[in-house]
Each structure stands twice: as C-alpha cells, then as structure tokens.
C-alpha positions, 0 to 999 in steps of 0.5 A, a space after each residue: 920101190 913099187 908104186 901104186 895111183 889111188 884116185 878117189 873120187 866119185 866124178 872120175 868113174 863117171 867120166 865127168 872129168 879126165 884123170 890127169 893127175 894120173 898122167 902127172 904123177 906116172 911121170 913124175 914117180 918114173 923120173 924119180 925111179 919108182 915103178 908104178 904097177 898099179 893105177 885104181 880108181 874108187 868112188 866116194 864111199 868109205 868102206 870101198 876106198 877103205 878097201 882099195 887103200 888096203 889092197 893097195 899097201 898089200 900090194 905096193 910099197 908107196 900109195 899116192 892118192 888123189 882127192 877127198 881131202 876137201 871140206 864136204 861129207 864126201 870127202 873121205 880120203 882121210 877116213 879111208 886111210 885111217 881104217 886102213 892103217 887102223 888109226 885114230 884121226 886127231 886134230 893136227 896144229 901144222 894142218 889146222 895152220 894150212 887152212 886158217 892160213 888158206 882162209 885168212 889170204 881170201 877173207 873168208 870165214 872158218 866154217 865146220 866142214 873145213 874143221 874136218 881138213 886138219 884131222 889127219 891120222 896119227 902120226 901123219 905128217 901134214 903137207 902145206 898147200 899154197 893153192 888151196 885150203 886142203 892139207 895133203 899128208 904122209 903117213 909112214 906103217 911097217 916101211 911103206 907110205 902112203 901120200 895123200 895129196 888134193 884132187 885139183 891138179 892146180 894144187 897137186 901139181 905144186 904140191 908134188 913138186 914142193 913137198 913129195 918129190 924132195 921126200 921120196 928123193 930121200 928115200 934110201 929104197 927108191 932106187 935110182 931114177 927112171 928116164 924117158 925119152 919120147 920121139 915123135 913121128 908123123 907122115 908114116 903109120 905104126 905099121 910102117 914105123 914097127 918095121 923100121 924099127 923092130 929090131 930095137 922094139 923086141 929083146 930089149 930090157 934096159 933101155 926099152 922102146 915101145 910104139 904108142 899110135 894116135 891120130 895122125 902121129 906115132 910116139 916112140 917112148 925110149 925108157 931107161 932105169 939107172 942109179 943117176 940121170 946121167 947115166 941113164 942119159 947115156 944109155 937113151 942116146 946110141 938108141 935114140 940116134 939109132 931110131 932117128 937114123 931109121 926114121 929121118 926126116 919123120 921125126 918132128 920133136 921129142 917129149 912136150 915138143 909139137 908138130 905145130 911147134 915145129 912148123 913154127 920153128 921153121 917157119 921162124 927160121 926161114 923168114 917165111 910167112 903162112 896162111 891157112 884155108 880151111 874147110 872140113 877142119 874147120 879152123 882147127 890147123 889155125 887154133 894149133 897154130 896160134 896156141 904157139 906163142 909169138 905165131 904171129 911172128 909169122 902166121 899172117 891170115 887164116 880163112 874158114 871157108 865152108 861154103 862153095 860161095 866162100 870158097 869163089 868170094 874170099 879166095 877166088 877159086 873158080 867157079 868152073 873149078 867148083 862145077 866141073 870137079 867139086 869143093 872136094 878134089 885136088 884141083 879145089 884144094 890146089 886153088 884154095 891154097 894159092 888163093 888164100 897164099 895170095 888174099 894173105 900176102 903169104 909166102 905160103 899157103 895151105 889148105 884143107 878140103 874134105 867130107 868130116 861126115 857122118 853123112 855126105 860120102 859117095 862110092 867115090 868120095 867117101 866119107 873121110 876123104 881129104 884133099 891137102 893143097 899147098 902152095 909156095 914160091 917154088 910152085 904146088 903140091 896136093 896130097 890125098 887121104 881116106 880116114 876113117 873114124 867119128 867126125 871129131 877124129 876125121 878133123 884131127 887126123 886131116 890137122 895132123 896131116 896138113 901140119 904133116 905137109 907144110 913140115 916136109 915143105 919147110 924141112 924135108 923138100 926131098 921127102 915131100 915129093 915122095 909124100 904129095 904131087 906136084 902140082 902141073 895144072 
C-alpha cells in the first residue's frame, strides 16, 4: 500500500507553524507497513485542495489529511474531498454525536459554524474526537481511502492511534510492517561516520542505512520492511550490532533516547553530581539538563556567567587569567570549570566559553570559536572547536559538544583523551 500526507492549511505554507504532524503520521504509516512516497501541503482554497486531493488518489492508494475540519469559512477539507470523489455532503448522526458531545463536557453553545462539523460525504464514516469538536473521517471509492483527520496534533495524535491505526491494521493490502531502527552519534562528524560505516550504506535494499546530520550529532536510521515486527527485529539487530562494532563508544542512544539523557543515566549511575558554567551558550546545556526528569537527582548548580565580572565574582577565575589570555581560551574555560565544580560542591563541572557572534570574532578567534573545560576528581581536560553557522546554530552546536564532553568522561575515559587534553596548568 502507498501512502500519501495531505496538509491543508493556509498557516503551514506560510511557516506560521511547523508541520509536525507530518512527522507523527510518516512514522506512524511505516510502522504499520505503508510506504509514504508523497507529502503535499495546500492552503485553504477549495478548488486547489479539491485538486491536490485528486492528485493524490491518482496516484496513492491511502490519502491521510491534516486539518480543515474546524467550524470556520476556512475549513474546506470536507468540501475538497467530496468533489474530489464527486459526493454529495450529508448530515451524518455519528458526526453531529461528536460535537454536541464536545460542546456539552465544555457548556458551550451549538453554534452555526459548528453545524458544518457533521456534514461528511456520502457514505463516510465518522471518527470520535475525544480532544476537540472536529469529527475526523474515512471514506472508501474504487479501493483507496481517504482519511481525514483534525490539525491540532492534541486531537490527531489520539485519534490516529484510536481509531486509524486499529482500521489500517485490518487492511488485508497493507502488507506487513516497516520497522525502524535509529542510533544516535556524537563527537564524530558525518564524513567520519560515512567512512566507517560505508560498506553498510551502499547495495543494501532490506534492511536499509542511511546517514542524517544535524547539529553536533549524527543519525543512523536502520529500516526494515517485513510481514511481522519480529522479523523485522531480527533483520535490524546483526546490522545495528555491526554499526555499534564500527562506532563504539560514539553511540549515545537509539530512537527518542538523548544525549542529555544519557548523561543523566550515567551521572545517576555513578553516584556523581554536576554543575555547569555557561557563557556563549547561555543556559542552554542547563535547559536540556533539567528537561530530564528527576535531574535533580543529580545536577546541583548551574551559573550563566557573561561577564568577565561574573566570571572573577561568582567562580573565582582569575583576574590575571582574564588579562593575560581573555574570557575566550582554554585556561578561562579550565578555570570556569573547576570554580563552578567547587562554588556547587560538585563532583564534576563543565563549562562553555565562546564567541556565539555575529560579530566579536578576531583573525585569531573567529567568530564560532568555543573553548570546553571540565573538571572532575581525576583532574581536567579542555577541548577546542571552530563552528560555524547563525548565532542560534553556533549555541546548539557548542551544547551538543559539552554534552559530547561530560559523556566520553562518564562512560568512555579512554576515548575522551583522544577527544579533549589534559589539563597540565
């Protein structure tokens, strides 16, 4: 079965909102096996969805949309479908039961906009919404289908899983499930990564690999399509092992899994404590830390430290250290780190110091330039890096790496040698 995304809505051409129910549904259509060769995006107007809707079935045997199902003048999703399959729309009981039920559990009034929410094409068959007043739909014509569900992911997300994924699961033409498998990379770059692993990325058609870059981090997606899950399990695993063989100790997680949720594990499981001195990133290695829950379990202390003033009165680097080398250098990054390491009564500490731009760069430290310090019983290390890219990117790329940093110490020693220097003084 071949699948195609159909967003309606006028917000998502725009860019006034990121389209992440076309993540959710591409992921949920593979597990169940469904091929997605298509994604399309239309605004709100009638005769264009109208259109993108039949270009979709002539191509497609399952079309999943995303909203214009709401009560307003603008939503026509229900209106593109019907001239699209050449329907008439009528009243239908089980929608109408939707909304009235919607309105009751919030005491509002029926308005006549939301009359429109339970007029469906003929023979359509009506999806509840527990989140929202908008009845999703199926319609099946000639073998394909078309399903139609809210834009807000609060109400397509369950609704998917409630009502969608049990009815395609039944489907005698899915055929079989498609699995994926994701490892996550960090303190190599892609071209590093490709080498290792380019024996498995090329001539391979089931399970497939393929690389994805983004900052500071590198994805391997590992795919297999199969008739059940298990199977499709068993074909993953000899690839992935072979993957982690090539890759150790670079892989931080699979899937959802994070690098800061990794450090968290580790920090948990080594009884050890942390505390952060951040200057060009801003709080931003602090934000990732405590959106992991129970981080307090371990992440003790947390300074943002711009100033040279703060830097010499909150974690005691010295002064001369400031004059003699500047706030951006390896012997400022090393001092942060083991000043905040002892302001928090840590065990260990880590720090950022940088040039985020645009401007503030020198022929000597241009703009991108990060120091990293870290400093731990065992002693210290600094590391050193150039990125490059907006102000925003340059943040992201210099979390990722201090993140990078404080891992190798918890669970790769070895490795962080050849990733950062000792500290001598």
């Amino acid at each position: 079965m071949v699948a195609e995304i159909l967003a309606v809505g006028t917000e998502l051409l725009l860019g006034q909102i990121v389209n992440t129910n076309a993540r959710f549904l591409a992921e949920s259509l593979a597990r169940l096996g469904i091929d997605v060769y298509y994604q399309t995006v239309v605004g709100d107007n009638l005769r264009r969805a109208a259109a993108a809707f039949r270009q979709a079935l002539g191509r497609s045997d399952l079309v999943v949309s995303s909203g214009g199902l709401g009560p307003t003048e603008d939503d026509l999703t229900r209106e593109a479908v019907a001239d699209a399959l050449g329907l008439p729309l009528e009243e239908d009981e089980a929608a109408r039961g939707v909304v009235e039920a919607y309105l009751t559990r919030r005491g509002l009034p029926l308005s006549g906009g939301q009359r429109r929410q339970w007029s469906l094409p003929r023979g359509a068959r009506a999806l509840a919404n527990e989140a929202g007043s908008a009845p999703g739909f199926i319609v099946e014509q000639g073998g394909k289908a078309v399903i139609c569900l809210p834009g807000p992911p609060s109400e397509l997300v369950p609704m998917f899983r409630r009502h969608v994924a049990p009815y395609l699961e039944a489907r005698p033409d899915r055929g079989g499930v498609i699995l994926l498998r994701v490892l996550h990379v960090s303190g190599v770059g892609e071209a590093a990564v490709e080498e290792r692993v380019r024996d498995l990325l090329s001539g391979r058609t089931n399970p497939t690999v393929a690389p994805c870059a983004r900052p500071g981090a590198v994805s391997l997606r590992i795919t297999a399509k199969a008739a059940d899950e298990a199977t499709a399990r068993a074909m993953i695993a000899p690839v992935e092992a072979a993957v982690r063989e090539r890759l150790d100790p670079w892989v931080f997680g699979v899937d959802e899994e994070t690098l800061e949720g990794e450090v968290g594990r580790l920090l948990r499981a080594r009884g050890l404590t942390l505390a952060l001195a951040e200057s060009c990133t801003g709080g931003l290695i602090g934000h990732r830390i405590t959106n992991i829950p129970g981080s307090s379990d371990y992440f003790l202390f947390g300074a943002v430290v711009y100033s040279n003033r703060a830097k010499e009165a909150i974690l005691g680097v010295p002064g001369e250290t400031l004059r003699r080398w500047g706030a951006v250098s390896r012997q400022t990054a090393v001092a942060m780190a083991e000043g905040v390491r002892r302001a928090g009564e840590a065990d260990v500490g880590v720090a950022t110091t940088g040039i985020a731009g645009p401007g503030g760069g020198t022929p000597e430290k241009p703009v991108g330039t990060v120091y990293f310090g870290l400093a731990a019983p065992e002693g210290a290390w600094w590391h050193h890096r150039v990125f490059t890219g907006e102000r925003e990117t340059i943040k992201q790329w210099a979390a990722q790496e201090a993140l990078t940093l404080l891992r190798l110490y918890l669970a790769a020693p070895r490795t962080l040698d050849g990733f950062a220097r000792r500290w001598d003084g």
